[in-house]
C-alpha positions in Angstrom: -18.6 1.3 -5.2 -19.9 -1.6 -3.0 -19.2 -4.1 -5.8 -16.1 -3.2 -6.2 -15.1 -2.9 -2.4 -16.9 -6.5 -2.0 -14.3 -7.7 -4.9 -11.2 -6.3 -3.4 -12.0 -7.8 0.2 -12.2 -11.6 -1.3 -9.2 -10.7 -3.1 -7.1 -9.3 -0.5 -8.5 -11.5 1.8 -6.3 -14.6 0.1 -3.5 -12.3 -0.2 -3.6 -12.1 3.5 -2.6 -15.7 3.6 0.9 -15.2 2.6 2.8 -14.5 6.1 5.2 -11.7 5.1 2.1 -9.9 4.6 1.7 -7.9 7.7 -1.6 -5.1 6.4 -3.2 -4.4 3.3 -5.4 -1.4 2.8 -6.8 0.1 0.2 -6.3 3.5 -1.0 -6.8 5.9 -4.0 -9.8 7.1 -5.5 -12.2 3.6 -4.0 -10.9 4.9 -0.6 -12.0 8.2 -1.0 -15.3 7.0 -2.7 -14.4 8.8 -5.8 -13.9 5.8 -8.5 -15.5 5.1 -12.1 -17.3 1.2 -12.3 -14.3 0.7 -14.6 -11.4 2.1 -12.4 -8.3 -0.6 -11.0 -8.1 -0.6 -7.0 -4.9 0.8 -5.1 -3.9 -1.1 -2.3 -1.1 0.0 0.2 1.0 -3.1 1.9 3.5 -3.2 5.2 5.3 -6.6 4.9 7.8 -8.2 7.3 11.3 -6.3 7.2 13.7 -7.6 4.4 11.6 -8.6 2.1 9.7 -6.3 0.3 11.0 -7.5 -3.0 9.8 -10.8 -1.9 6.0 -10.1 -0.8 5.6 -7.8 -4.7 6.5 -11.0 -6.4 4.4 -13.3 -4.4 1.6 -11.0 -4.4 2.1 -10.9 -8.3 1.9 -14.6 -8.9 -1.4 -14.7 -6.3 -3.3 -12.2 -8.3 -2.3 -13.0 -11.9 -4.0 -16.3 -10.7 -6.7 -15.1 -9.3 -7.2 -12.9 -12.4 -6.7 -9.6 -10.3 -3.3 -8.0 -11.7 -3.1 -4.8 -12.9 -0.2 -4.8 -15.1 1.3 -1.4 -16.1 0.2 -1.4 -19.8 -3.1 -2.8 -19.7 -5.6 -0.8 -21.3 -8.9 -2.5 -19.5 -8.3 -2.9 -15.7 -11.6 -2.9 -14.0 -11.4 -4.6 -10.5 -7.7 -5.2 -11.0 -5.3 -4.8 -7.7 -2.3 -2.3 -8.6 0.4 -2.7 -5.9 1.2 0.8 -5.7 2.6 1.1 -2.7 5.0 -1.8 -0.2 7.0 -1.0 2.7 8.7 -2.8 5.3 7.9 -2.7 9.5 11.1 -0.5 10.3 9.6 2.0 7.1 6.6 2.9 8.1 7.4 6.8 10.0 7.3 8.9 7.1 10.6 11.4 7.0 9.4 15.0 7.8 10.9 16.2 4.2 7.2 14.0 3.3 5.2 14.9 5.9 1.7 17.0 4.0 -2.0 17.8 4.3 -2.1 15.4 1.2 -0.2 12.4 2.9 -2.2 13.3 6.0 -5.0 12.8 3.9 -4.1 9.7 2.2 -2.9 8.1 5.7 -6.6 8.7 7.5 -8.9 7.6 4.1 -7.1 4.1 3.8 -9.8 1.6 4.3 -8.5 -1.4 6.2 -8.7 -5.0 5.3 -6.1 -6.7 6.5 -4.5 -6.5 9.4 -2.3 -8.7 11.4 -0.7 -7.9 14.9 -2.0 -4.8 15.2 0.1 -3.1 12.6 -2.2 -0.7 11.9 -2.4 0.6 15.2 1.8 0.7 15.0 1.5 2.3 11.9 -0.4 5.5 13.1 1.4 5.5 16.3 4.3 6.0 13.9 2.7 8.8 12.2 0.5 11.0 15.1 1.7 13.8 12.7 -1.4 13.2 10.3 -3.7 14.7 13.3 -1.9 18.2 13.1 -2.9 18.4 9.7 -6.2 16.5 10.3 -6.9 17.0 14.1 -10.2 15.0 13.4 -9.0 12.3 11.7 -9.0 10.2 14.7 -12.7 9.6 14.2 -12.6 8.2 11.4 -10.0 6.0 12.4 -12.0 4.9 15.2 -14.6 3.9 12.6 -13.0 0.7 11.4 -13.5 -2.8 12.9 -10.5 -4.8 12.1 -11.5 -8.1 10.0 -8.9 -10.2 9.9 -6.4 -9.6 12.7 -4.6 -12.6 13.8 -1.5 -14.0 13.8 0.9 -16.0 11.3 0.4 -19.7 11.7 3.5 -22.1 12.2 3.1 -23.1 8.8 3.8 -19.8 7.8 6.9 -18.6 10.1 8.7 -22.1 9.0 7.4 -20.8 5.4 9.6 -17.7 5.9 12.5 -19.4 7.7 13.0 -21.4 4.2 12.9 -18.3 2.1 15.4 -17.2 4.6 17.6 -19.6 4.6 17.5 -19.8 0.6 18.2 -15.9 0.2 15.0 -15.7 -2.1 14.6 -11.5 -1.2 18.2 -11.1 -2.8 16.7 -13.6 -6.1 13.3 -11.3 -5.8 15.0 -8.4 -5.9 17.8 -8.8 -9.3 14.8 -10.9 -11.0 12.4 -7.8 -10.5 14.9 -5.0 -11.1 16.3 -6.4 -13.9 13.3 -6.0 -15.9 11.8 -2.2 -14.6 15.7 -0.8 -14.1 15.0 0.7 -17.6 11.7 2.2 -17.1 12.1 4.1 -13.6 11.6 7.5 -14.1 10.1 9.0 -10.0 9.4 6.0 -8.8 11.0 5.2 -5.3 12.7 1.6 -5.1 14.8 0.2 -2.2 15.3 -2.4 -0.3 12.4 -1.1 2.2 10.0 0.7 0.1 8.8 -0.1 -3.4 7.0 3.0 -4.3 5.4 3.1 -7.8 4.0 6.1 -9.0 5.0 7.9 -12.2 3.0 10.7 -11.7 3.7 12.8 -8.5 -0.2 13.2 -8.0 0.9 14.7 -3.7 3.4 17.0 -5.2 0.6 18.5 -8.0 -2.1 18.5 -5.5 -0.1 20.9 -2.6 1.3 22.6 -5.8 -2.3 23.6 -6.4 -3.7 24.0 -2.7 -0.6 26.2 -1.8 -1.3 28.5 -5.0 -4.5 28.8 -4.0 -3.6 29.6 -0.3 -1.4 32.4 -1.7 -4.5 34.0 -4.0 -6.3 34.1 -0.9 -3.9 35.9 1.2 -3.5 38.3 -1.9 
């Protein structure tokens, strides 16, 4: 597991250099400590607002070179990053139709990499509703020493201003939906959340925990 934690920080690391990218953890079955030597890595990514579409297809082009992208039919994807999960600043509450033990959960385990101007600390400010679910979540939360918490450099906020002024996020977006319009079966895509899961593993898992919650009682 340290191998493959040591691998994802030098990865992400180099994502963190693009300056829409606002916090990258990593989550799934590394941030839970549960993973096979030959599993992918999850990562979860909050980007500056309006462009979502954007940050996916830069943080494609970084980790195809880099060697790192999990592509959706790849059969051997040791190591590799799959961007599971990208939302935007203004979505990071989660709507109380979400809110679960298994979100909760998934919220507390992430293990922090990146982090720039303090959005971590914004994002569970925006979601205190984990600790009534997990009341002691908040020490393992106070476990983490941020790494990289800093700033975007000048470089980088006249980096934005040109994609701005070009329009690229509306370019991202028809270039990327063009091509995985056909194939969207659950996935959640907007223009604030690019959510990729096919398998509704949260909904299964309080499927499960509530049945069993109900053979108790009984």
């Amino acid at each position: 597991m340290q191998k493959k934690l040591k691998k994802a920080r030098k990865v992400i690391n180099i994502l963190g250099l693009l300056p829409m990218v606002y916090f990258i953890g990593i989550s799934g079955a590394l941030s839970m400590e549960n993973c096979e030597a030959d599993d992918d890595i999850d990562i979860f990514v909050i980007c500056k607002n309006d462009f979502v579409w954007t940050t996916r297809i830069f943080l494609i082009i970084f980790l195809i070179f880099l060697g790192a992208y999990r592509k959706k039919y790849d059969i051997q994807y040791k190591d590799k990053i799959c961007l599971n999960l990208i939302i935007a600043e203004r979505k990071m509450t989660y709507f109380k139709s979400r809110r679960n033990l298994y979100l909760a959960h998934e919220i507390i385990q992430l293990i922090l990499i990146l982090d720039k101007n303090n959005t971590y600390k914004k994002f569970i400010e925006e979601n205190k509703w984990i600790f009534d679910y997990l009341p002691n979540g908040m020490e393992r939360i106070g476990e983490y020493q941020i790494p990289f918490n800093k700033k975007n450099k000048r470089s980088g906020n006249l980096f934005i201003k040109i994609l701005e002024v070009l329009r690229f996020e509306k370019l991202a977006k028809l270039l990327q939906w063009q091509y995985m319009k056909k194939n969207i079966t659950i996935e959640k895509v907007n223009d604030n959340l690019l959510a990729f899961h096919p398998i509704d593993y949260g909904k299964k898992i309080m499927d499960l925990y509530n049945n069993r919650k109900f053979e108790i009682i009984l």
